[in-house]
C-alpha positions as CSV (number, residue, x, y, z in Angstrom):
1,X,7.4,-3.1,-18.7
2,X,8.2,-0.2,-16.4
3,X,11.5,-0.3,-14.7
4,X,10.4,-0.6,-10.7
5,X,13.1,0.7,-8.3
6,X,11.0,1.1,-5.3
7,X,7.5,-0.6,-3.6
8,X,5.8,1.6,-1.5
9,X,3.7,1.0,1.5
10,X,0.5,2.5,2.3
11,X,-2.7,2.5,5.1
12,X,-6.0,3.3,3.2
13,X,-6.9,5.5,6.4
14,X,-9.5,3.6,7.9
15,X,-10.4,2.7,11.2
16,X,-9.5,-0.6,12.9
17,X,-11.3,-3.2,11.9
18,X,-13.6,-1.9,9.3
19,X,-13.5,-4.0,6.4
20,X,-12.4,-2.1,2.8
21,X,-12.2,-3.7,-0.5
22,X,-10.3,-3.0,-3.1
23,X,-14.1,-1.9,-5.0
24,X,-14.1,0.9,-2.4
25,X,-10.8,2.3,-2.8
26,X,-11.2,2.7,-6.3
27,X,-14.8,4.1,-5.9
28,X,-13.1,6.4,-3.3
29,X,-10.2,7.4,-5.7
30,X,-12.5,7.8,-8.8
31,X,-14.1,10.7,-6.4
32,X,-10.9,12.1,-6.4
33,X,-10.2,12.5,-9.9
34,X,-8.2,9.2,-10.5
35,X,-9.1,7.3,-13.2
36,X,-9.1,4.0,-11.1
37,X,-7.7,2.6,-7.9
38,X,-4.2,4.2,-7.5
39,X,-2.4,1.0,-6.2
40,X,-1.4,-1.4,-7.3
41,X,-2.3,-3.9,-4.5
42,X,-4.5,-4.2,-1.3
43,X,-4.4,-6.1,1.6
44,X,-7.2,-6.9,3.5
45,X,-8.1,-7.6,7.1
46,X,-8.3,-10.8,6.5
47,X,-4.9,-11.2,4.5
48,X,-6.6,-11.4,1.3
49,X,-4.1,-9.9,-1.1
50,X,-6.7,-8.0,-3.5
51,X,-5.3,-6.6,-7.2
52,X,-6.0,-2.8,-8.1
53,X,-3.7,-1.5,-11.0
54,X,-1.7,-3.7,-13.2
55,X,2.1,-3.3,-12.2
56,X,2.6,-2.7,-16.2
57,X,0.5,0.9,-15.6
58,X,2.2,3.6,-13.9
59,X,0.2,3.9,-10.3
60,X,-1.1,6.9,-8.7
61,X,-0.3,6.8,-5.0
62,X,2.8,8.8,-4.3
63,X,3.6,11.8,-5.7
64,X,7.2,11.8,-7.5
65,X,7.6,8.2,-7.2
66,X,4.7,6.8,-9.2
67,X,6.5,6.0,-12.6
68,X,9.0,3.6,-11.3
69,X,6.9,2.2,-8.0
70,X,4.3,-0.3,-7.0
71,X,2.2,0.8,-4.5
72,X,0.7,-1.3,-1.8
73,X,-1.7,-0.8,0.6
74,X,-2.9,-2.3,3.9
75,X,-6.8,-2.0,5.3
76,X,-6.2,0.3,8.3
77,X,-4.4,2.6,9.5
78,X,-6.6,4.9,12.5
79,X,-7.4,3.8,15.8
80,X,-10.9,4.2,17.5
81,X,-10.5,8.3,17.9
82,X,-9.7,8.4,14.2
83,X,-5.2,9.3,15.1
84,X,-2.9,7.5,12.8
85,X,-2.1,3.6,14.7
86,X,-0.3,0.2,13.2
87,X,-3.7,-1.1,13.4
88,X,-2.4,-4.5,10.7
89,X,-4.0,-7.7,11.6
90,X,-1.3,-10.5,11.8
91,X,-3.1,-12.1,8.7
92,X,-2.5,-8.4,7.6
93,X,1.3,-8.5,8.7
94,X,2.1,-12.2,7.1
95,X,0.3,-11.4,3.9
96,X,2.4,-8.1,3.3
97,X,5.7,-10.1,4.0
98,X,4.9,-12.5,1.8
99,X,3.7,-9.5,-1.1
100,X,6.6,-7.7,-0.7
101,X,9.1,-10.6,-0.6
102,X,7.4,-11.5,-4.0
103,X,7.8,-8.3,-5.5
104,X,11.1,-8.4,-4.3
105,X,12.2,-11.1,-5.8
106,X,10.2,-9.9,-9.3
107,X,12.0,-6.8,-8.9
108,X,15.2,-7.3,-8.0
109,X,17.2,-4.1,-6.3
110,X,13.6,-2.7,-5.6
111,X,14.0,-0.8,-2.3
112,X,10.9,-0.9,-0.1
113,X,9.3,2.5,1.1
114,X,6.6,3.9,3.3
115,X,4.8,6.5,2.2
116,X,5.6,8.7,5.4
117,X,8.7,9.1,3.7
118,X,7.8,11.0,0.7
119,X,4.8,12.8,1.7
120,X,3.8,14.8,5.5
121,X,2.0,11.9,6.4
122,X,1.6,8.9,9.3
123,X,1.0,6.5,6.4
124,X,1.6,4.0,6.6
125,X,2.3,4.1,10.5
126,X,5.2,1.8,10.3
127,X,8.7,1.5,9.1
128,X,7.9,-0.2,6.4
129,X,11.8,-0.3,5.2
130,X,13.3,-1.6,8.6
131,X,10.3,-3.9,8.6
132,X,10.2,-5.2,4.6
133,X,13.3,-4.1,3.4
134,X,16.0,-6.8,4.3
């Protein structure tokens, strides 16, 4: 198993309220050269936690940080004139609480991460360490 030392939040970049599964991220990614989905998890409008990667295979969602990461992602992410926005649900919000404190607990010392952080990017338009990370 792959030593994880940090989860990683994402936004798939969609507008508010349009449903994605995890079947079109990895359509979307597969465009993109990725073999598969690059995360390892997806959470949907609804709250429904969907699985992409196995957390045994290295992910492919932030670059430098993949080998020892699990990357999450939340439906979302751009308001009505397309600009970066918190746009979770709060099915959306309690499902990634409950995600990460489970991954937490799997992966003890794991510190949590949003994107933003590593890359020029709104995603995932939250601080997803003050929020996740205690």
């Amino acid at each position: 198993m792959r030593k994880i030392t940090e989860i990683i939040i994402h936004c798939t970049a969609t507008p508010a309220g349009r449903d994605v599964t995890a079947k079109d991220v990895t359509a979307w990614h597969r465009e993109r050269g990725f073999r598969t989905i690059g995360y390892h998890y997806l959470v949907g409008l609804r709250g429904n936690v969907e699985k992409g990667r196995p957390e045994h295979e290295t992910g492919a969602h932030c670059k430098g940080h993949n080998a020892g990461s699990i990357g999450v992602a939340y439906v979302g992410g751009l308001n009505a004139a397309g600009q970066p926005a918190d746009t979770r649900t709060e099915t959306q919000k309690m499902a990634l609480k409950r995600l990460v404190a489970d991954l937490r607990q799997r992966y003890p010392g794991a510190s949590v991460h949003g994107h933003r952080e590593f890359a020029a990017k709104a995603c995932p338009c939250f601080d997803a360490g003050k929020e996740y990370g205690q």
